[in-house]
N, C-alpha and C positions, 0 to 999 in steps of 0.2 A: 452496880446493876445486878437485881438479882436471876435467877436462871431465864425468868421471860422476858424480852424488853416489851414484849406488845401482851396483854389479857382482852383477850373480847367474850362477853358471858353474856346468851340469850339475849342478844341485841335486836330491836326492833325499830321501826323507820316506815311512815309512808307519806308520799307525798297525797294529799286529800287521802279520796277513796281508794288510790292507787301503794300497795304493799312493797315496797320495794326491796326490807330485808324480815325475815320471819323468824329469829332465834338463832342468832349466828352466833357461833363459838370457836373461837380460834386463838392458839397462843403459838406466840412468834419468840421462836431461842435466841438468846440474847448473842450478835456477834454472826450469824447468818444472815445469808441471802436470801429474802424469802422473796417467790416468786407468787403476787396474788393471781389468779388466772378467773376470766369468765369473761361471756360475752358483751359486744357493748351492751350497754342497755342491763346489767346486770346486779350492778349496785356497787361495782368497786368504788365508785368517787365518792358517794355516799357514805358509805364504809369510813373512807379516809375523813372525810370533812366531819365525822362524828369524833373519829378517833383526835383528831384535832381541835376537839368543842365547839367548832363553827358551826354544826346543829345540834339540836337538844334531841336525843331519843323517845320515842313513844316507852320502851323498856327497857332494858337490862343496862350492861354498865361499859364502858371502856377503859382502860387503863396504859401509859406508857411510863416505863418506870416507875413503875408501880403509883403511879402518878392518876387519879381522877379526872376522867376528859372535862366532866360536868362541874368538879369542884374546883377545878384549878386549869383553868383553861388558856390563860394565859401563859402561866409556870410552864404550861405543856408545848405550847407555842413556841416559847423562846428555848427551850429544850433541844423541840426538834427540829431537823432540817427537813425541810418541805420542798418538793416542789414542783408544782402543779402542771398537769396536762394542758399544752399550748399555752404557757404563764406569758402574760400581756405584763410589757416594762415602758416607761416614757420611755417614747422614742427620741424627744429632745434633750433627753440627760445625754453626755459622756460615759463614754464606760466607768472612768475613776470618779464622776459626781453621784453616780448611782451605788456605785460600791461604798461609797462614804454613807449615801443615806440609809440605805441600807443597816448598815453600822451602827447609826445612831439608836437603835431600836434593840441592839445586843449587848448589854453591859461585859461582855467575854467575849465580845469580838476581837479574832487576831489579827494582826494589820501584818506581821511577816508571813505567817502561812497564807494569807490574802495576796500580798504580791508576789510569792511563789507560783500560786494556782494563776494568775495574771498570766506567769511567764510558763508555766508548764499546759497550759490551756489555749496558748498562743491566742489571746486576744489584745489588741492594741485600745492600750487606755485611753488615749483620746479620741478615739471613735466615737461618736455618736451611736446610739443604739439603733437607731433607724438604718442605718448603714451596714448593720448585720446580716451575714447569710443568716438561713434557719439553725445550720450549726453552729454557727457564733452565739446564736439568741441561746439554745440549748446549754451550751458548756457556760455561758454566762451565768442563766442559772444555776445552774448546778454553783459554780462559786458561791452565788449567792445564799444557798441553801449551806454552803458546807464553810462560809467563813466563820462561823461561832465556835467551832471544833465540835459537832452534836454527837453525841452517842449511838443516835436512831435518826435514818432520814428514811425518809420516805418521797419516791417519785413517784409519782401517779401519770401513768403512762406519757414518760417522759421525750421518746421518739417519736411522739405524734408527729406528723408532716415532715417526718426525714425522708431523703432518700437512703437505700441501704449501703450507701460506703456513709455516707454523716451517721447512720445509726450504729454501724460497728465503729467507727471512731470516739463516741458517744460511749458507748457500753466499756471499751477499753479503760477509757477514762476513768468513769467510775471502779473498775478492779482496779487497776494500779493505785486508786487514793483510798482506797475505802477499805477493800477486802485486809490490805495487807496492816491495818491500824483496829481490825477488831470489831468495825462500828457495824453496828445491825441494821438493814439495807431492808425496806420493805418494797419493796420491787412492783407495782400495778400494769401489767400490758395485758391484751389482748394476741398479740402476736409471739404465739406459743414458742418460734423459732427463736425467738432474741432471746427467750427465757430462761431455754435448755441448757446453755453452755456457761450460763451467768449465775443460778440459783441451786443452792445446795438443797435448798427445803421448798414446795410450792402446797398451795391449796386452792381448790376449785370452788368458787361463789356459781350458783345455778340456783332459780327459782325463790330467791333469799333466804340460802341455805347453803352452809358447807357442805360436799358431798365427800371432798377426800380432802384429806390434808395427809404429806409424809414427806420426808425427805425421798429427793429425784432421786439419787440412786435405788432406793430401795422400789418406787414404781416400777422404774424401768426392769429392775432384775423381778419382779412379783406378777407384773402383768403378760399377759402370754396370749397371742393369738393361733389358735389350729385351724388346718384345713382340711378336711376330709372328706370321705364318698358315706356317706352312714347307711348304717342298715337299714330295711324296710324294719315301720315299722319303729324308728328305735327314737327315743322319748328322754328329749334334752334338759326334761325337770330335772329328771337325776342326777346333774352338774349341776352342783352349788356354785354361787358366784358369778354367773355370766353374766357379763357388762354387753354383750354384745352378740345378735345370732342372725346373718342373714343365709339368704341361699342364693348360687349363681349353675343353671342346672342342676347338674348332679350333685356337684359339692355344695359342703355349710361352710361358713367360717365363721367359728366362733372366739371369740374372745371374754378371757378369764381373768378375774383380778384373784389374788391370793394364792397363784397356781402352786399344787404342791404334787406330790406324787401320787396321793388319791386323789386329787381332779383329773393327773394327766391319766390314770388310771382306767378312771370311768367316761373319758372321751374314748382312748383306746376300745373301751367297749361297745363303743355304738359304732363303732369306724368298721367299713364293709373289706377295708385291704388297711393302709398306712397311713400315717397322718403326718402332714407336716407342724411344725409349732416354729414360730418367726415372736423375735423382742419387736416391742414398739417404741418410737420416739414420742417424745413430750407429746406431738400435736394428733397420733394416735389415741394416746391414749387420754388426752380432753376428750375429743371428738367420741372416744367407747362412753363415757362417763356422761358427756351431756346430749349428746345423741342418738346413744346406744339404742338398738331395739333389745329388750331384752327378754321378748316373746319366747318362750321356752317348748316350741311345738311340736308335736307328734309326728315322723315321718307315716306316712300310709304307706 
Protein backbone atom coordinates (compact mmCIF):
# COMPACT_ATOMS: atom_id res chain seq x y z
CA UNK A 1 0.00 0.00 0.00
CA UNK A 2 1.21 3.13 -0.95
CA UNK A 3 1.53 6.29 1.72
CA UNK A 4 -2.59 6.99 1.22
CA UNK A 5 -4.81 4.02 1.57
CA UNK A 6 -8.07 6.40 0.75
CA UNK A 7 -7.41 9.66 -2.22
CA UNK A 8 -10.70 11.65 -2.59
CA UNK A 9 -10.02 14.67 -5.22
CA UNK A 10 -12.88 17.32 -5.93
CA UNK A 11 -15.64 14.88 -5.49
CA UNK A 12 -19.06 15.92 -6.40
CA UNK A 13 -22.63 14.20 -5.63
CA UNK A 14 -26.31 15.21 -5.69
CA UNK A 15 -29.22 13.66 -5.22
CA UNK A 16 -31.67 15.56 -8.15
CA UNK A 17 -31.54 19.36 -7.32
CA UNK A 18 -30.22 18.63 -3.98
CA UNK A 19 -25.94 18.98 -3.67
CA UNK A 20 -24.90 16.80 -1.12
CA UNK A 21 -20.92 16.86 -1.64
CA UNK A 22 -19.27 20.02 -3.45
CA UNK A 23 -15.28 19.30 -4.11
CA UNK A 24 -14.39 17.16 -1.38
CA UNK A 25 -10.71 16.35 -1.05
CA UNK A 26 -9.34 14.28 1.43
CA UNK A 27 -6.47 11.55 1.73
CA UNK A 28 -6.57 8.96 4.51
CA UNK A 29 -2.60 7.70 5.68
CA UNK A 30 -2.32 4.40 5.20
CA UNK A 31 -2.36 2.25 8.65
CA UNK A 32 -4.53 5.02 10.73
CA UNK A 33 -7.51 5.53 12.33
CA UNK A 34 -9.27 8.08 10.61
CA UNK A 35 -12.17 9.63 12.31
CA UNK A 36 -14.76 10.93 9.35
CA UNK A 37 -16.88 13.54 11.53
CA UNK A 38 -20.13 15.62 10.34
CA UNK A 39 -23.67 15.94 10.94
CA UNK A 40 -26.29 13.61 10.14
CA UNK A 41 -27.53 14.66 6.99
CA UNK A 42 -24.02 15.60 5.94
CA UNK A 43 -22.87 13.34 3.20
CA UNK A 44 -20.70 10.80 5.24
CA UNK A 45 -22.66 7.70 3.68
CA UNK A 46 -22.52 9.26 0.40
CA UNK A 47 -18.90 9.84 0.68
CA UNK A 48 -18.65 6.07 1.55
CA UNK A 49 -21.07 4.35 -0.97
CA UNK A 50 -18.82 6.46 -3.78
CA UNK A 51 -15.70 5.52 -2.30
CA UNK A 52 -17.06 1.97 -2.70
CA UNK A 53 -18.43 2.52 -6.50
CA UNK A 54 -22.01 1.92 -5.46
CA UNK A 55 -22.62 5.48 -6.83
CA UNK A 56 -21.33 6.97 -9.83
CA UNK A 57 -20.07 10.72 -9.10
CA UNK A 58 -21.38 13.85 -10.81
CA UNK A 59 -17.13 14.83 -10.56
CA UNK A 60 -13.94 14.17 -9.43
CA UNK A 61 -12.40 10.72 -8.67
CA UNK A 62 -12.04 8.23 -5.70
CA UNK A 63 -9.49 5.98 -4.99
CA UNK A 64 -8.59 3.04 -2.39
CA UNK A 65 -5.25 1.62 -2.92
CA UNK A 66 -4.80 3.39 -5.23
CA UNK A 67 -7.41 1.63 -6.80
CA UNK A 68 -10.30 3.54 -9.14
CA UNK A 69 -13.84 3.42 -7.29
CA UNK A 70 -15.47 4.04 -10.90
CA UNK A 71 -13.01 1.69 -12.83
CA UNK A 72 -12.71 -1.11 -10.59
CA UNK A 73 -15.43 -1.24 -8.37
CA UNK A 74 -15.83 -4.44 -7.74
CA UNK A 75 -11.75 -5.11 -7.25
CA UNK A 76 -12.46 -2.41 -4.71
CA UNK A 77 -15.30 -4.07 -2.99
CA UNK A 78 -13.69 -7.35 -2.35
CA UNK A 79 -10.57 -5.26 -1.12
CA UNK A 80 -12.27 -3.73 1.33
CA UNK A 81 -13.92 -4.33 4.50
CA UNK A 82 -17.17 -2.70 4.74
CA UNK A 83 -19.57 -2.18 7.08
CA UNK A 84 -22.45 -0.47 6.95
CA UNK A 85 -24.64 1.84 9.33
CA UNK A 86 -27.54 -0.42 10.92
CA UNK A 87 -26.21 -3.45 8.23
CA UNK A 88 -29.66 -5.67 7.82
CA UNK A 89 -28.43 -9.73 7.83
CA UNK A 90 -31.12 -12.69 7.11
CA UNK A 91 -32.25 -13.31 10.16
CA UNK A 92 -33.05 -16.92 9.23
CA UNK A 93 -29.44 -17.91 8.62
CA UNK A 94 -27.25 -19.20 11.55
CA UNK A 95 -24.39 -17.55 12.44
CA UNK A 96 -21.90 -20.36 10.80
CA UNK A 97 -24.50 -20.34 7.42
CA UNK A 98 -24.04 -16.80 7.11
CA UNK A 99 -20.39 -16.78 7.60
CA UNK A 100 -20.04 -19.31 4.97
CA UNK A 101 -22.05 -17.29 2.38
CA UNK A 102 -20.64 -14.71 3.05
CA UNK A 103 -17.31 -16.53 2.22
CA UNK A 104 -18.41 -17.56 -0.98
CA UNK A 105 -18.09 -13.99 -2.45
CA UNK A 106 -14.12 -13.70 -1.01
CA UNK A 107 -11.67 -15.89 -2.99
CA UNK A 108 -9.12 -14.93 0.30
CA UNK A 109 -11.37 -15.56 2.60
CA UNK A 110 -9.61 -17.02 5.99
CA UNK A 111 -11.66 -19.75 7.73
CA UNK A 112 -8.93 -19.92 10.81
CA UNK A 113 -8.84 -16.23 11.62
CA UNK A 114 -12.88 -16.58 10.91
CA UNK A 115 -13.26 -19.02 13.68
CA UNK A 116 -10.88 -17.04 16.05
CA UNK A 117 -13.05 -13.87 15.71
CA UNK A 118 -16.07 -16.50 16.30
CA UNK A 119 -14.58 -17.23 19.58
CA UNK A 120 -12.78 -13.81 20.46
CA UNK A 121 -16.16 -12.09 19.47
CA UNK A 122 -18.12 -14.41 21.72
CA UNK A 123 -20.76 -15.20 19.26
CA UNK A 124 -22.46 -18.69 19.23
CA UNK A 125 -22.48 -20.23 15.76
CA UNK A 126 -25.52 -21.75 15.75
CA UNK A 127 -27.58 -19.03 16.74
CA UNK A 128 -29.80 -17.87 14.39
CA UNK A 129 -29.33 -14.27 13.50
CA UNK A 130 -32.67 -13.24 14.65
CA UNK A 131 -31.75 -14.07 18.13
CA UNK A 132 -29.14 -11.47 18.36
CA UNK A 133 -28.89 -8.63 20.75
CA UNK A 134 -27.81 -5.38 18.76
CA UNK A 135 -24.26 -6.19 19.94
CA UNK A 136 -24.32 -9.50 18.67
CA UNK A 137 -25.73 -8.11 15.27
CA UNK A 138 -22.74 -5.38 15.55
CA UNK A 139 -19.65 -7.63 16.24
CA UNK A 140 -21.13 -10.14 13.76
CA UNK A 141 -20.56 -7.69 11.20
CA UNK A 142 -17.68 -6.59 11.88
CA UNK A 143 -16.47 -10.37 11.41
CA UNK A 144 -18.05 -10.28 8.56
CA UNK A 145 -16.38 -7.24 7.12
CA UNK A 146 -12.91 -8.32 8.54
CA UNK A 147 -12.86 -12.18 7.43
CA UNK A 148 -11.05 -11.47 4.02
CA UNK A 149 -7.94 -10.12 6.10
CA UNK A 150 -8.75 -6.35 4.21
CA UNK A 151 -6.28 -3.71 4.37
CA UNK A 152 -8.73 -0.75 4.69
CA UNK A 153 -12.21 -1.21 6.25
CA UNK A 154 -14.29 1.16 6.57
CA UNK A 155 -17.43 1.34 9.23
CA UNK A 156 -19.92 3.78 8.62
CA UNK A 157 -21.34 4.75 11.74
CA UNK A 158 -21.07 1.41 13.04
CA UNK A 159 -22.75 2.02 16.83
CA UNK A 160 -25.86 3.07 15.50
CA UNK A 161 -28.62 1.87 17.99
CA UNK A 162 -26.06 0.69 20.71
CA UNK A 163 -26.29 1.47 24.06
CA UNK A 164 -23.08 2.85 25.61
CA UNK A 165 -21.59 -0.06 27.46
CA UNK A 166 -22.49 -2.39 23.57
CA UNK A 167 -20.66 0.64 22.09
CA UNK A 168 -17.43 0.77 24.04
CA UNK A 169 -17.36 -3.05 23.81
CA UNK A 170 -17.91 -2.51 20.15
CA UNK A 171 -14.92 0.12 19.71
CA UNK A 172 -12.65 -2.22 22.05
CA UNK A 173 -12.94 -4.83 19.61
CA UNK A 174 -12.14 -3.18 16.76
CA UNK A 175 -8.52 -1.68 18.52
CA UNK A 176 -7.51 -4.96 19.70
CA UNK A 177 -8.06 -6.62 15.97
CA UNK A 178 -7.24 -3.82 13.84
CA UNK A 179 -4.93 -1.12 15.34
CA UNK A 180 -2.58 -3.60 16.41
CA UNK A 181 -2.04 -5.44 12.47
CA UNK A 182 -1.50 -1.96 10.67
CA UNK A 183 -5.07 -2.05 8.73
CA UNK A 184 -6.34 1.60 7.91
CA UNK A 185 -9.71 2.11 9.75
CA UNK A 186 -11.86 4.76 8.07
CA UNK A 187 -14.05 5.32 11.08
CA UNK A 188 -17.68 7.40 10.04
CA UNK A 189 -19.82 8.65 13.48
CA UNK A 190 -21.54 11.40 14.32
CA UNK A 191 -20.77 10.95 17.93
CA UNK A 192 -17.69 13.02 18.51
CA UNK A 193 -17.09 11.06 22.00
CA UNK A 194 -16.57 7.61 20.55
CA UNK A 195 -14.21 9.14 18.24
CA UNK A 196 -11.70 10.88 20.37
CA UNK A 197 -10.13 8.04 22.20
CA UNK A 198 -10.33 5.68 18.90
CA UNK A 199 -8.77 7.92 15.98
CA UNK A 200 -5.42 9.17 15.38
CA UNK A 201 -6.35 11.44 12.45
CA UNK A 202 -10.16 13.01 11.80
CA UNK A 203 -11.69 15.32 9.28
CA UNK A 204 -14.77 17.48 9.28
CA UNK A 205 -17.48 16.95 6.24
CA UNK A 206 -19.91 20.39 6.67
CA UNK A 207 -21.85 21.97 3.69
CA UNK A 208 -20.17 19.23 1.14
CA UNK A 209 -16.93 20.30 2.10
CA UNK A 210 -13.93 19.46 4.09
CA UNK A 211 -13.32 22.19 6.53
CA UNK A 212 -10.35 20.66 8.53
CA UNK A 213 -8.70 17.45 8.27
CA UNK A 214 -5.36 16.80 10.89
CA UNK A 215 -4.35 14.38 12.99
CA UNK A 216 -6.34 14.62 16.81
CA UNK A 217 -3.44 15.35 18.54
CA UNK A 218 -2.25 18.15 16.82
CA UNK A 219 -6.26 19.86 17.06
CA UNK A 220 -6.44 19.27 20.35
CA UNK A 221 -2.83 20.81 21.24
CA UNK A 222 -3.57 24.04 18.09
CA UNK A 223 -7.04 24.95 19.00
CA UNK A 224 -7.47 27.14 22.15
CA UNK A 225 -10.39 28.78 23.72
CA UNK A 226 -9.94 32.50 25.95
CA UNK A 227 -12.11 34.20 28.11
CA UNK A 228 -11.96 37.56 28.85
CA UNK A 229 -13.26 41.08 29.95
CA UNK A 230 -12.02 43.21 26.76
CA UNK A 231 -11.67 46.63 26.33
CA UNK A 232 -14.00 49.29 25.35
CA UNK A 233 -13.88 49.70 22.11
CA UNK A 234 -11.47 46.87 21.25
CA UNK A 235 -11.97 45.20 17.75
CA UNK A 236 -11.52 41.21 17.39
CA UNK A 237 -10.70 41.41 13.34
CA UNK A 238 -7.27 41.83 14.67
CA UNK A 239 -7.21 37.96 15.76
CA UNK A 240 -6.63 35.99 12.86
CA UNK A 241 -8.14 32.58 12.95
CA UNK A 242 -11.33 32.78 15.16
CA UNK A 243 -13.42 29.70 14.84
CA UNK A 244 -15.48 31.02 17.35
CA UNK A 245 -16.71 34.57 19.26
CA UNK A 246 -19.63 34.89 21.61
CA UNK A 247 -20.30 37.27 24.53
CA UNK A 248 -21.94 36.22 28.01
CA UNK A 249 -22.07 39.94 29.79
CA UNK A 250 -18.98 41.32 30.33
CA UNK A 251 -16.87 38.65 29.00
CA UNK A 252 -16.10 37.13 25.28
CA UNK A 253 -15.06 33.71 24.69
CA UNK A 254 -13.33 33.23 21.94
CA UNK A 255 -12.00 30.45 20.23
CA UNK A 256 -8.76 30.15 17.98
CA UNK A 257 -7.58 27.49 15.64
CA UNK A 258 -3.78 27.74 15.00
CA UNK A 259 -3.11 29.50 18.28
CA UNK A 260 0.28 30.64 18.48
CA UNK A 261 2.12 33.18 20.46
CA UNK A 262 1.02 36.21 18.18
CA UNK A 263 -2.63 35.34 18.39
CA UNK A 264 -2.13 34.70 22.22
CA UNK A 265 -0.57 37.98 21.95
CA UNK A 266 -3.07 40.10 20.27
CA UNK A 267 -6.10 38.52 22.58
CA UNK A 268 -3.78 39.83 25.42
CA UNK A 269 -4.32 43.06 23.89
CA UNK A 270 -7.84 43.77 23.76
CA UNK A 271 -8.19 41.91 27.29
CA UNK A 272 -9.29 44.81 30.10
CA UNK A 273 -7.24 42.64 33.13
CA UNK A 274 -6.35 38.61 32.41
CA UNK A 275 -7.36 36.12 30.26
CA UNK A 276 -8.02 32.71 30.85
CA UNK A 277 -7.16 30.02 27.76
CA UNK A 278 -8.74 26.38 28.38
CA UNK A 279 -7.83 22.91 25.54
CA UNK A 280 -10.82 21.65 23.90
CA UNK A 281 -12.08 18.12 23.48
CA UNK A 282 -12.95 16.57 20.08
CA UNK A 283 -16.71 17.56 20.36
CA UNK A 284 -15.59 21.44 21.12
CA UNK A 285 -13.98 21.85 18.88
CA UNK A 286 -16.65 20.10 15.87
CA UNK A 287 -19.08 22.34 17.42
CA UNK A 288 -16.17 25.90 17.00
CA UNK A 289 -15.78 24.61 13.33
CA UNK A 290 -19.40 23.72 12.22
CA UNK A 291 -21.27 26.20 14.44
CA UNK A 292 -18.94 28.68 15.24
CA UNK A 293 -20.11 32.18 15.11
CA UNK A 294 -17.22 33.64 13.69
CA UNK A 295 -18.62 37.42 13.67
CA UNK A 296 -15.40 39.39 14.44
CA UNK A 297 -17.23 42.55 16.28
CA UNK A 298 -16.31 45.93 17.56
CA UNK A 299 -16.70 46.17 21.37
CA UNK A 300 -18.47 49.97 21.82
Amino acid sequence: MGKYAIEIEELEYSYGRNQVLKGVNLRVPAGSIFGFLGRNGAGKTTTIKLLLGLFRPDAGTCRVKELDSQINPIVVRRTVGYMAEDQQMYGWMRIEQIVKWVASFYPNWDEDFTSRLLEMLELPSKSKVKTLSKGQNSRLALLLALGHRPEVVILDDPTLGLDPIARKDFLRHVIDLLQSNGVTVFFSSHLLYEIEPVADHVAILDKGVIIKSAKTEQLRESIRKFILTPKQRADFSSVPGILDLLTSGDNVSVTIEDCDEQKRAAIRRLSANGIQETALNLDEIFEAYVIGNRAKGKRE
